[in-house]
C-alpha positions as CSV (number, residue, x, y, z in Angstrom):
1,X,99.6,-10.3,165.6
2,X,100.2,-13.8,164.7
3,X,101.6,-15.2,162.0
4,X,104.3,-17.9,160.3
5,X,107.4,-16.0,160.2
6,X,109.7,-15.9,157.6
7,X,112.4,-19.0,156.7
8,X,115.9,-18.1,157.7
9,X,116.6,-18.3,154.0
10,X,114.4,-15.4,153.0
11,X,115.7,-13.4,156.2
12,X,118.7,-14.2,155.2
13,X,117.7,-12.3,151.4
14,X,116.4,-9.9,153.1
15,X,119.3,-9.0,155.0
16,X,121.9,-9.2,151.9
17,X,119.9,-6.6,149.9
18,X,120.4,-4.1,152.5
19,X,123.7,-2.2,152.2
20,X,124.5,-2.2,156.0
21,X,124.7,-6.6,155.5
22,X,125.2,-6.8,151.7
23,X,129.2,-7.8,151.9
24,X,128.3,-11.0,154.5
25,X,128.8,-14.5,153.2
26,X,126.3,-17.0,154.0
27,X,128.1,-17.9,157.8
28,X,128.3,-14.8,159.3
29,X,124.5,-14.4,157.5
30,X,123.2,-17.0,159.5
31,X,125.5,-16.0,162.8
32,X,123.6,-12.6,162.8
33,X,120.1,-14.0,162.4
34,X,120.7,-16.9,165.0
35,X,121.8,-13.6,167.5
36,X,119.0,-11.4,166.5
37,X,114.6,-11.7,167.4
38,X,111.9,-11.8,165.1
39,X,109.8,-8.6,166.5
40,X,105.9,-8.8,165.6
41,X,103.7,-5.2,165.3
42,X,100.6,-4.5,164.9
43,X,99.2,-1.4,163.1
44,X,100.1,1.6,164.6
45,X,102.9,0.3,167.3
46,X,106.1,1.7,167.8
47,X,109.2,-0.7,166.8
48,X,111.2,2.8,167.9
49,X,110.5,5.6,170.2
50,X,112.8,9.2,170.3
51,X,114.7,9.2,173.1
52,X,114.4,6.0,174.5
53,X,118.4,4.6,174.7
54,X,119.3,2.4,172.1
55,X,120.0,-1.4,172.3
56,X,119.7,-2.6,169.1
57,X,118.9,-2.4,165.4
58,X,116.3,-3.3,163.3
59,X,115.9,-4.6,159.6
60,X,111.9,-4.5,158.1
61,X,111.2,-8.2,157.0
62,X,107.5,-7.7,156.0
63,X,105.1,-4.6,156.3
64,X,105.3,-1.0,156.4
65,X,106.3,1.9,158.6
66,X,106.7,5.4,159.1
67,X,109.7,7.3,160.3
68,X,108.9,10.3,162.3
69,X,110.2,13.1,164.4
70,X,108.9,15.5,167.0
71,X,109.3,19.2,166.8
72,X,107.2,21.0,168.9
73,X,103.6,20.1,169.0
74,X,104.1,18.0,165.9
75,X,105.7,15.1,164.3
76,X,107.9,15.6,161.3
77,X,107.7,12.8,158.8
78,X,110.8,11.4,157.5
79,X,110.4,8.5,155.3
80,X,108.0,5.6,154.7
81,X,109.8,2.4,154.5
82,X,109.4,-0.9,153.5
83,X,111.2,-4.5,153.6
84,X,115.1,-4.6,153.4
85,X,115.3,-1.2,155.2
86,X,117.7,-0.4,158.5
87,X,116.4,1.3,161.1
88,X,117.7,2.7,164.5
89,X,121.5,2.2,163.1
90,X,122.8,5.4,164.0
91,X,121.9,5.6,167.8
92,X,122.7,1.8,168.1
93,X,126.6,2.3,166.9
94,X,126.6,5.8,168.9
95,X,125.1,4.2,171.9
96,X,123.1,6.9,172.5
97,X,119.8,7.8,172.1
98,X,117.0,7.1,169.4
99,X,116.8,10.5,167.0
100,X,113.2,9.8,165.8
101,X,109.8,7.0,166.1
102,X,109.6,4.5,163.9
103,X,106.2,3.1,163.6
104,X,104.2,0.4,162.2
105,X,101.6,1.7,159.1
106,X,100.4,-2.0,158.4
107,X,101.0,-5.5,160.5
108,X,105.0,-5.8,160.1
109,X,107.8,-8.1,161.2
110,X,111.8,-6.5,162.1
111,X,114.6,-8.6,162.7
112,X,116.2,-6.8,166.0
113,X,119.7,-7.2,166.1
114,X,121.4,-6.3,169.5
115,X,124.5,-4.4,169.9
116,X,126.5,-6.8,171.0
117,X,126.3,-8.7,167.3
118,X,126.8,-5.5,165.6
119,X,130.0,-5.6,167.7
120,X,130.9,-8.9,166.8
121,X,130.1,-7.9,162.7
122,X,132.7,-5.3,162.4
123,X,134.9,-7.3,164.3
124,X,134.7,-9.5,161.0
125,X,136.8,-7.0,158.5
126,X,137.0,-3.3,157.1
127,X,134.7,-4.3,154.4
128,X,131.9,-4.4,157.0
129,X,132.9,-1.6,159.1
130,X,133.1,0.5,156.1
131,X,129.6,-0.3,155.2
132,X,128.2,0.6,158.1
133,X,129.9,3.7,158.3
134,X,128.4,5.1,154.8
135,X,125.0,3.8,155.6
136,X,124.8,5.7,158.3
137,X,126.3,8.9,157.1
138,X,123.9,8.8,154.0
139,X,121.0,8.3,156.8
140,X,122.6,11.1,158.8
141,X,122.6,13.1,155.8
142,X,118.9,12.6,154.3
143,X,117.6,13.5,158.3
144,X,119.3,16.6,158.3
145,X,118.0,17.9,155.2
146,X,114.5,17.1,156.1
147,X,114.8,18.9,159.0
148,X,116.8,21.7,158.0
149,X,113.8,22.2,155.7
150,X,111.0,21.4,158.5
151,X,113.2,23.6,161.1
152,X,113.2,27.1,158.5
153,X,109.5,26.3,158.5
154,X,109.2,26.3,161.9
155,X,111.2,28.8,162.9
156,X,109.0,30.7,160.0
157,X,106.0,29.8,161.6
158,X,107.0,30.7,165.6
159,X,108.2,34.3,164.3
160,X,105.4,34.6,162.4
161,X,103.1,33.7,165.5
162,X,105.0,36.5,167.5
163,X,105.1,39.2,165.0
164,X,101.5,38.6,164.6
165,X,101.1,39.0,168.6
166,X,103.1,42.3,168.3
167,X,101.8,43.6,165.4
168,X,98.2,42.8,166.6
169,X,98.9,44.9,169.6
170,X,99.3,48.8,168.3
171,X,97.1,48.1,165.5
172,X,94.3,47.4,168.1
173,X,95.4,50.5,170.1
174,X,95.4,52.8,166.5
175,X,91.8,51.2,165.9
176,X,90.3,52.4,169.3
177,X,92.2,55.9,169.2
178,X,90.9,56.5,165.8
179,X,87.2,55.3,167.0
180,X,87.6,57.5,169.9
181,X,89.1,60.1,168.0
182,X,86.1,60.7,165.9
183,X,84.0,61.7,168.6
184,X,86.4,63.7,170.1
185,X,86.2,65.5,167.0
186,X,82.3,65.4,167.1
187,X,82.7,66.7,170.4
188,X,85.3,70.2,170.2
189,X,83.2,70.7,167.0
190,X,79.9,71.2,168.4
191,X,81.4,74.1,171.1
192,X,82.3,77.1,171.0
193,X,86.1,78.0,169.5
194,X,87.4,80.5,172.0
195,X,89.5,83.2,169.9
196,X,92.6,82.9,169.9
197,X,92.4,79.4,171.6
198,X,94.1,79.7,175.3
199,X,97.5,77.6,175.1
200,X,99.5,76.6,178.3
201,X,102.5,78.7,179.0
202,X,105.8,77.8,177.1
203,X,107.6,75.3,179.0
204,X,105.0,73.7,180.7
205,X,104.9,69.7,180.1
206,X,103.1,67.1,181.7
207,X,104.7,65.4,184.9
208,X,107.5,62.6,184.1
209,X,106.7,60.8,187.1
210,X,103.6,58.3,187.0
211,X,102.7,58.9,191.1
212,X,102.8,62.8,190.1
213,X,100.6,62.6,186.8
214,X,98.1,60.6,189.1
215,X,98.4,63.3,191.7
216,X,97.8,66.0,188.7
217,X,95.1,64.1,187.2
218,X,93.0,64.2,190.2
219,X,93.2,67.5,191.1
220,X,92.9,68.4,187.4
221,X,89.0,66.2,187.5
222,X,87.7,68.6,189.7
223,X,87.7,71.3,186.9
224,X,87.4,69.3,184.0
225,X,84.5,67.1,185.3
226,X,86.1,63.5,184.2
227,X,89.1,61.1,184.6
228,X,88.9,60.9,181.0
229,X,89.2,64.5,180.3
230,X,91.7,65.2,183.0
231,X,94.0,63.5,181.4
232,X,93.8,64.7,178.4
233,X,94.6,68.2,179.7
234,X,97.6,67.0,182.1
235,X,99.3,65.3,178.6
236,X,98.5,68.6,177.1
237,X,100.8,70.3,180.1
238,X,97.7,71.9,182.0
239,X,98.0,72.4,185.5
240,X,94.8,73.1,188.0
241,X,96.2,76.1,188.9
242,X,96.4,77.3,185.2
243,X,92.9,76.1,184.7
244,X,91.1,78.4,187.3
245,X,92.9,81.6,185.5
246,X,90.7,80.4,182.5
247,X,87.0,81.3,182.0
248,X,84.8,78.2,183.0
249,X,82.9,78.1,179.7
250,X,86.6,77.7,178.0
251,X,87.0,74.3,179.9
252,X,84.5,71.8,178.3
253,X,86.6,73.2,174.6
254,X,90.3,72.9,175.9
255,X,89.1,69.1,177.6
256,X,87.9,68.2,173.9
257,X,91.0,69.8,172.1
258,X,93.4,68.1,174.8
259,X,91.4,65.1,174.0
260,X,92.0,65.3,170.0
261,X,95.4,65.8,170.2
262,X,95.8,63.2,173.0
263,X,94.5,60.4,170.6
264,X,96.4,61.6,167.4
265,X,99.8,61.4,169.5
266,X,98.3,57.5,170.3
267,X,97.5,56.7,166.8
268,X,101.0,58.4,165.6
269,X,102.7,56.0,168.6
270,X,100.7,52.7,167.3
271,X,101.9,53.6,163.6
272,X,105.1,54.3,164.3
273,X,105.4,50.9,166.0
274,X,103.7,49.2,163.1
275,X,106.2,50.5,161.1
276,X,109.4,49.8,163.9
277,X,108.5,45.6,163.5
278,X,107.6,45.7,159.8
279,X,111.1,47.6,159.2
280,X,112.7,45.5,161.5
281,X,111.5,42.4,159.5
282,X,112.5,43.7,155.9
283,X,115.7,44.4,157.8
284,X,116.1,40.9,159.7
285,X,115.6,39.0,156.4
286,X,117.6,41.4,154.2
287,X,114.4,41.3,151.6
288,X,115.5,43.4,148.2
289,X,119.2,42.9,149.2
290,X,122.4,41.7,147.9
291,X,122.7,38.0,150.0
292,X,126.3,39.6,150.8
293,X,127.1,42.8,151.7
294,X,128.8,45.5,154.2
295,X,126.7,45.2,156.9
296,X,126.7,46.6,160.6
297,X,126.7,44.0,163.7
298,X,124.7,46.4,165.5
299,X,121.6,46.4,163.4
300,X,121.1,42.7,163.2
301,X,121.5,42.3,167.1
302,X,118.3,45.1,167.6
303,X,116.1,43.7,164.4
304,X,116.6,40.0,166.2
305,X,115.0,41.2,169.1
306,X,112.5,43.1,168.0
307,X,111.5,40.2,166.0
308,X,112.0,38.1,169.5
309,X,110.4,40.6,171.7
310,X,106.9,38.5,172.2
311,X,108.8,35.2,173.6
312,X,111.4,37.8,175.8
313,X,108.1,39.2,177.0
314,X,106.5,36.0,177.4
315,X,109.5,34.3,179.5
316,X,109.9,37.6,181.4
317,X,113.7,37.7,180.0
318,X,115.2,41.8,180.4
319,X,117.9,42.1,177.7
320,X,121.0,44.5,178.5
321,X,123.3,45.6,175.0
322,X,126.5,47.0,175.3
323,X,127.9,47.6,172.1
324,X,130.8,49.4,171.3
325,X,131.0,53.0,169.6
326,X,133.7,51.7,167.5
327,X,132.2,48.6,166.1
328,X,132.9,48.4,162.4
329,X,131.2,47.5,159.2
330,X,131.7,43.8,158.0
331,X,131.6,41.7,154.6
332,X,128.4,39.0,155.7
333,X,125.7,36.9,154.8
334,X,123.4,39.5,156.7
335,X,120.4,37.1,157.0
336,X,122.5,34.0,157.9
337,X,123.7,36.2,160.7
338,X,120.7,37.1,161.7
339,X,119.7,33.6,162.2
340,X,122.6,33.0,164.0
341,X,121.8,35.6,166.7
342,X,118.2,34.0,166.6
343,X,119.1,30.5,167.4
344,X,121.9,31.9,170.5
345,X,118.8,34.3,172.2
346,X,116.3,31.7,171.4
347,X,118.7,28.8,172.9
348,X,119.5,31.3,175.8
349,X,116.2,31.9,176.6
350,X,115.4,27.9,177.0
351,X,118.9,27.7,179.5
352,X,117.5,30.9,181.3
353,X,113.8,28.5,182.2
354,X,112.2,31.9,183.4
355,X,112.7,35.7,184.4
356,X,115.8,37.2,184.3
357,X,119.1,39.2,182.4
358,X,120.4,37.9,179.2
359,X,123.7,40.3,178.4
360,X,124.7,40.9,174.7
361,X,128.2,42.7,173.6
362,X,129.7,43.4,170.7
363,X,133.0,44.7,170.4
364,X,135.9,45.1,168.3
365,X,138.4,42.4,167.7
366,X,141.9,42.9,166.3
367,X,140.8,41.5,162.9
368,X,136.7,42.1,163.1
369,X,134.0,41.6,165.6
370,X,133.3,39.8,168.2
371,X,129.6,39.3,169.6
372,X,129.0,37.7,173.2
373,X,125.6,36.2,174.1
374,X,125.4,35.3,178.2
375,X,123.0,34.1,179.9
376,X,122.6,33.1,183.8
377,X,122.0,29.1,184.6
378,X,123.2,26.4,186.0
379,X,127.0,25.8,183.9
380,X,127.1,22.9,180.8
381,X,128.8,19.6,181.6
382,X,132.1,19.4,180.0
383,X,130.8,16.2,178.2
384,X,128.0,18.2,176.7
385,X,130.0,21.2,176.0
386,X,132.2,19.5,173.8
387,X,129.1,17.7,171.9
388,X,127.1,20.8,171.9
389,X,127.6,22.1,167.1
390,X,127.1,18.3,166.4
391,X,123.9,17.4,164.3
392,X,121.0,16.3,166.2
393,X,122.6,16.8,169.6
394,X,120.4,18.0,172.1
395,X,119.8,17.8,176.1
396,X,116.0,19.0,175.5
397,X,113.8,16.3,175.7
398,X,111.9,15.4,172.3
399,X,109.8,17.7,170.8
400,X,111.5,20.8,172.5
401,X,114.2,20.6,169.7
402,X,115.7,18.7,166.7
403,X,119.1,19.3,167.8
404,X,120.2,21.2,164.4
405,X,120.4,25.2,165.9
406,X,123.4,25.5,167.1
407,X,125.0,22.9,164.3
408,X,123.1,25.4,161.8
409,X,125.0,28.6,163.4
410,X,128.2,27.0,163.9
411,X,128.4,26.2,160.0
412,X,126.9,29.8,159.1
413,X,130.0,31.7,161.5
414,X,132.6,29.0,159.6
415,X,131.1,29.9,156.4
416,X,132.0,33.3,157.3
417,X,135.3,32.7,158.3
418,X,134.9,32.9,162.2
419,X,134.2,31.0,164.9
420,X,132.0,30.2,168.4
421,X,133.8,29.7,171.4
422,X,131.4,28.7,174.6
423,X,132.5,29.4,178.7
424,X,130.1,28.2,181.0
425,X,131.2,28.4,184.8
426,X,130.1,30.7,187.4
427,X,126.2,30.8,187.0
428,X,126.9,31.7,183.6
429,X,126.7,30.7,180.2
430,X,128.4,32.8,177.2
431,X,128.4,32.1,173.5
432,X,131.0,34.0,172.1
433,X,130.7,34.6,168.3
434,X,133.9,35.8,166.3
435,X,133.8,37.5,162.7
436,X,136.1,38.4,160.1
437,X,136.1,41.9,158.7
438,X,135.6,40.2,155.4
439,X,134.3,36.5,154.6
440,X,135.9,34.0,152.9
């Protein structure tokens, strides 16, 4: 795009309505425009990309633009902003890197203003120092609210996916068994009942090894004249050698009454794990319930990951518990806590990059509980260890996370009086989560 700029004069306007360069007189106005670049874009270009290190700042002269962050698939929008406004200020005085895309709606014009001159500004007094330290607080502030909302949403929409994948499941299973069940039915109806109907002797039960039901199954086909019914009758405890004391026109009825009660033991087994997930989520979210309550540790831990189970599956991730007999009732947020052991699994799983053991205890501390999430992987830099509950810190590149879970779960555990502690070393990563009997 090209076009006249603007005079230094209106730049210089421009840059005393913003509250970052409000407190400037007219010489150190004109020092910072004489240091900074007039940056031309066109609709639809990026003056900031996530990620990318920052060198600079930038104030909007003319034009429009849209402030945007990745999560997941999508882009989160922020803000829409206009003239006057200060963009990239955070990651420019961090020196770090750029926490969302700023880009242009209509043809715009920025003022970039490197580093080095910001360094040289609040070299100039507190005044100016202290300026830039609200702005960017109240910027730090309004981002984390819209993506503490966006985040909940998310995190909404991910379980939701995954209960939906494990819900899908048995009630697919119920809907064949019943299907099949009906001519089962159909089927024992239309023979003859033998009186009394011949039972397998007490005790006998169907083999607890698969390789030996296999075995059973095919020696049981012979008799019964299909896979199908064979197994019916092996379930139901019969043996070929118990078969052959029977008459053979009793066969084709015990088949068809093996094969009834077969698929009403599949149906019960799909409802009952209908019921398991749907419990576990009234559980997970504390719905009907007191926000605060006595609440037990244990019950939390096994409703998260049954609510979890599709992406545990999915990465191929075995979870081992070991939690104690003696673990006691505590005073908690129950569904703050339960997000807390989301966002440690869910970031566990991430570390863990495929297959293998994530280890959860929970035990009891002198004064409460503690709860101890490990994972295997390669062991957390000190320097990222030590940056790990801050807002927006995150070593996942964009779109794989806003850099607010373990921020979010550090506040809930404060909030109930406790605290994380985190050991990495060893091939192994443990978040260690310690509660009060009793919150504040």
């Amino acid at each position: 795009m090209s076009h006249e700029h603007l005079p230094a004069s209106e730049i210089a306007e421009r840059l005393r309505g913003t509250a970052l360069f409000g407190g400037l007189d007219d010489a150190q106005l004109a020092r910072l425009i004489e240091m900074g670049e007039i940056i031309d874009l066109a609709p639809g270009e990026a003056l900031i990309t996530e990620g990318e290190v920052a060198t600079a700042l930038f104030v909007v002269l003319e034009g429009e633009l849209d402030v945007t962050k990745r999560s997941g698939a999508a882009d989160v929008p922020l803000a829409r902003v206009g003239p006057g406004s200060l963009q990239g200020e955070i990651a420019a005085l961090e020196g770090g890197r750029r926490l969302a895309t700023v880009r242009a709606v209509t043809e715009a014009e920025a003022l970039r203003v490197p580093v080095d001159a910001m360094r040289e500004l609040l070299a100039a007094g507190p005044d100016v120092a202290l300026s830039v330290i609200r702005t960017a607080v109240g910027r730090l502030r309004s981002m984390e609210g819209s993506l503490r909302e966006r985040e909940k949403l998310a995190g909404l929409g991910t379980l939701a996916a995954g209960l939906a994948h494990e819900l899908n499941n048995p009630a697919a299973a119920a809907s064949r068994s019943a299907r099949a069940l009906s001519d089962a039915v159909r089927s024992a109806e239309s023979l003859p009942r033998p009186s009394p109907p011949p039972r397998p002797p007490e005790g006998s039960a169907p083999p607890t090894s698969a390789l030996d039901r296999a075995d059973r199954i095919d020696e049981v086909a012979a008799l019964a004249g299909s896979a199908e019914a064979a197994s019916a009758l092996v379930d139901a405890g019969w043996t070929a050698e118990l078969l052959r004391e029977q008459p053979p026109e009793v066969l084709p009825w015990l088949a068809a009454d093996a094969s009834v009660h077969q698929l009403l033991d599949e149906v019960a087994m799909a409802v009952n794990r209908i019921s398991e997930i749907v419990s576990a989520v009234k559980g997970y979210a504390y719905l009907d319930q007191a926000p605060r309550q006595r609440i037990e540790v244990r019950i939390g831990i096994e409703q998260t990951l049954v609510i979890l189970r599709h992406r545990l599956r999915d990465a191929g991730v075995e979870v081992v518990l070991e939690i104690a007999d003696d673990l006691p009732e505590i005073e908690a947020f129950g569904s703050e806590l339960n997000q807390v052991w989301t966002n440690l699994v869910d970031n566990a799983i991430d570390a863990m990059d495929g297959p293998g053991t994530l280890t959860i205890r929970a035990e009891r501390e002198a004064a409460g509980v503690r709860v101890t999430i490990c994972n295997p992987g390669p062991p957390i830099p000190d320097e990222v260890r030590q940056r790990l509950f801050e807002p927006f810190y995150t070593t996942k590149p964009p779109g794989k996370g806003t850099g607010l879970g373990l921020h979010i779960s550090h506040n809930v555990v404060l909030r109930h009086g406790g605290s994380i502690e985190v050991s990495s070393e060893d091939g192994t990563t443990c978040f260690a989560v310690i509660l009060p009997l009793a919150a504040p």
